[in-house]
N, C-alpha and C positions, 0 to 999 in steps of 0.2 A: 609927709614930714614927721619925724620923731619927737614927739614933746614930752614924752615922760618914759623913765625906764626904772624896772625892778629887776631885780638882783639876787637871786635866792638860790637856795642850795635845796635840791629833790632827794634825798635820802625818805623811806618810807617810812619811818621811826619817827618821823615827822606828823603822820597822822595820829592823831592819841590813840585810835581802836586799835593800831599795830602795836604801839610800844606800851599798851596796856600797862602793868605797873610802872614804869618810868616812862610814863609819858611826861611827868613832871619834870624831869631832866632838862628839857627840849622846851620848858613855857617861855624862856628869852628869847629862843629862836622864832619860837613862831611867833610872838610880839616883834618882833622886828621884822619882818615877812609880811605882818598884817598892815604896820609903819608904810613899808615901799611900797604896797601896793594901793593904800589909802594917797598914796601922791599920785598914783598912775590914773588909779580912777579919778582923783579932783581934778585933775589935769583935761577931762572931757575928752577921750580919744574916741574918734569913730569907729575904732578897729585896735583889739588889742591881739597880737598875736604872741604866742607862747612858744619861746626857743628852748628846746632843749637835747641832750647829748640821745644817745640811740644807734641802732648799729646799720642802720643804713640813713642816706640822706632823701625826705619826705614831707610832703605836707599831710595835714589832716584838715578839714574843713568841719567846721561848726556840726555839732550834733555828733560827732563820734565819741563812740564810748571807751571807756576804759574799767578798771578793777583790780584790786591788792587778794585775789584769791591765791596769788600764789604764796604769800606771805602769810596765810593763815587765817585771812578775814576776809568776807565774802561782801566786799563794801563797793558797790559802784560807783564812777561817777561819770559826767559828762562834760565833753568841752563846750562851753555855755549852755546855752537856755533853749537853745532849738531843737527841733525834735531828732531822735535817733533813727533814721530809717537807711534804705539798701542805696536809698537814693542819695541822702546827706550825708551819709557818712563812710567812711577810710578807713574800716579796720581797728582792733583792736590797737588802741592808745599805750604807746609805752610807758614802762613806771615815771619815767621825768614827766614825760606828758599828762599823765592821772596825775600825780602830784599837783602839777602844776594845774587842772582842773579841779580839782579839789581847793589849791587856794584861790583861788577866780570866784570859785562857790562862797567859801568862807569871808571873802573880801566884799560878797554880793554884787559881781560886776553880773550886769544883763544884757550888753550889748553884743553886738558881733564880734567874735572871735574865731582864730585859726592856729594848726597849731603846725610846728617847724621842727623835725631833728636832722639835728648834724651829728654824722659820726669821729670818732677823734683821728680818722684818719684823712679827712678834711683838712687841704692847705690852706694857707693864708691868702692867699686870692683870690679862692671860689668863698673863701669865708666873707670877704669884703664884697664879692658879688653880691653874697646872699642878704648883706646890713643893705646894701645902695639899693636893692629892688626893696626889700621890707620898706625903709625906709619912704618910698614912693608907692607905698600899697593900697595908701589913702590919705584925704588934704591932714589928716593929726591920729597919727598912729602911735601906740602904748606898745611898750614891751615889754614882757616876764619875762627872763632871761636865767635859766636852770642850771645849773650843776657845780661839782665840787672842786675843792683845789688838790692837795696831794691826797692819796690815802694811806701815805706811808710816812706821818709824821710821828709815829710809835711804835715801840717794841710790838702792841695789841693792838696796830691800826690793820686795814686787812690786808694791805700789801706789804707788811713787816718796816722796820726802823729803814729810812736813807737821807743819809745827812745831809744829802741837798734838799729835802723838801722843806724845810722851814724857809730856807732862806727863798725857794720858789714862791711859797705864799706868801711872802714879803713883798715881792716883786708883785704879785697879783693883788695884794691889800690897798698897797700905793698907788696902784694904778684906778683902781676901784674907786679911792677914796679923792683921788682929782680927778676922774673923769677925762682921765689920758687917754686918747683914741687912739693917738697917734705914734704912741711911743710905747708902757709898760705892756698895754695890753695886746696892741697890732703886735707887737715885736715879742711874745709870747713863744719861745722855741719847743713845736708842735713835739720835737722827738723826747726832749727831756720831760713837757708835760706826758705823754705816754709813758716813760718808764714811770714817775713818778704817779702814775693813774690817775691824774687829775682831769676829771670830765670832763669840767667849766671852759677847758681852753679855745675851743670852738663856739662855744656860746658865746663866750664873753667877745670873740674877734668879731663873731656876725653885731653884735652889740657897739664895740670900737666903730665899725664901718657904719652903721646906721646911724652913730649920734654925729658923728666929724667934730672938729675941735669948739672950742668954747663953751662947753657945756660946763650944769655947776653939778655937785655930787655931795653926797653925806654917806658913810660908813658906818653901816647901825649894826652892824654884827660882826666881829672877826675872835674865831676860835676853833679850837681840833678839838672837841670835849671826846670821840669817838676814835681819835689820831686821823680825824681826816679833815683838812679844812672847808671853814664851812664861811662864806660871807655873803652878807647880806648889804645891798648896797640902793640907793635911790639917786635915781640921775635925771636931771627937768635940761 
């Protein structure tokens, strides 16, 4: 069963060793990141698993590695605390997934963890597959849940200016921020979030499907400082 969810956006500008001088830019985001995930860990999950976007659909199990070498910084990290070997581990970790290892680290979680990407060409029913088994992964499962909303809320966002993505990250704000499973976020149209390059679309549906209605939620972050939206959300 799902008792706690974080909400967070993987851009790798996000680690201060990448965005070196403006890493300061980014201190609200990652205080808000540290917020959701301080609920998932008080929350006491047996099992936190880390969803994020990726170009194919995979798990990764405890102990695999990752690394921001291609960004310029030769920084590793690891999905939990267990150890790295041929046997524990899947493969180099994609950047959602390091990121998302990296805040698990930062957050100090020690417990078991795995880790999940969906690609954005993932429909909506193998999306709900993948929340209803998450959700039954273990008796009090945590989830990180990764990626962004459009990237083309600006003339200088990297998909260039489209005047539907504001109004798309509206629709994705409100859903966020009540904890709608069953409506903003289930009902997310896969095709539009791809023109729009919004990652999160598949994250957030595996997310919809694993919490099911009644949950409570809080909205600790909603902004495009980079033209791409970025929101940070905590759901019990």
């Amino acid at each position: 069963m799902l008792v706690a969810a974080a909400v967070c956006p993987c851009p790798p500008l996000i680690v201060p060793e990448l965005a070196a001088g403006a890493a300061a830019e980014l201190d609200e985001l990652r205080a808000a990141c540290d917020s959701a995930l301080r609920a998932v860990v008080g929350a006491a999950p047996e099992l936190i698993v880390v969803v994020g976007p990726g170009d194919g659909h995979r798990r990764y199990r405890q102990g695999s590695t990752g690394g921001f070498r291609p960004y310029g910084v030769d920084l590793r990290v690891r999905l939990g605390q267990g150890p790295a070997d041929e046997e524990s581990a899947d493969g180099e970790l994609p950047p959602s997934l390091a990121v998302g290892a990296w805040l698990l680290e930062r957050a100090g979680w020690s417990g078991p963890v795995e880790g999940l990407t969906v690609p954005d060409y993932l429909d909506r029913a193998l999306c709900r597959e993948n929340g209803l088994q998450l959700a039954e992964s273990a008796a009090r499962v945590g989830l990180l849940v990764l990626g962004e909303g459009s990237a083309r809320r600006s003339l200088k966002a990297p998909g260039y200016l489209d005047d539907r993505a504001e109004e798309f990250d509206r629709g994705v704000a409100r859903g966020l921020a009540s904890a709608d499973a069953e409506g903003g976020l289930a009902l997310l149209d896969d095709e539009l979030a791809f023109e729009l390059m919004a990652s999160g679309r598949a994250p957030w549906q595996v997310l919809a499907a694993a919490a099911g209605p009644g949950r409570s939620a809080e909205l600790l972050y909603d902004a495009a400082p980079y033209g791409v939206g970025y929101f940070v959300a905590a759901w019990a």
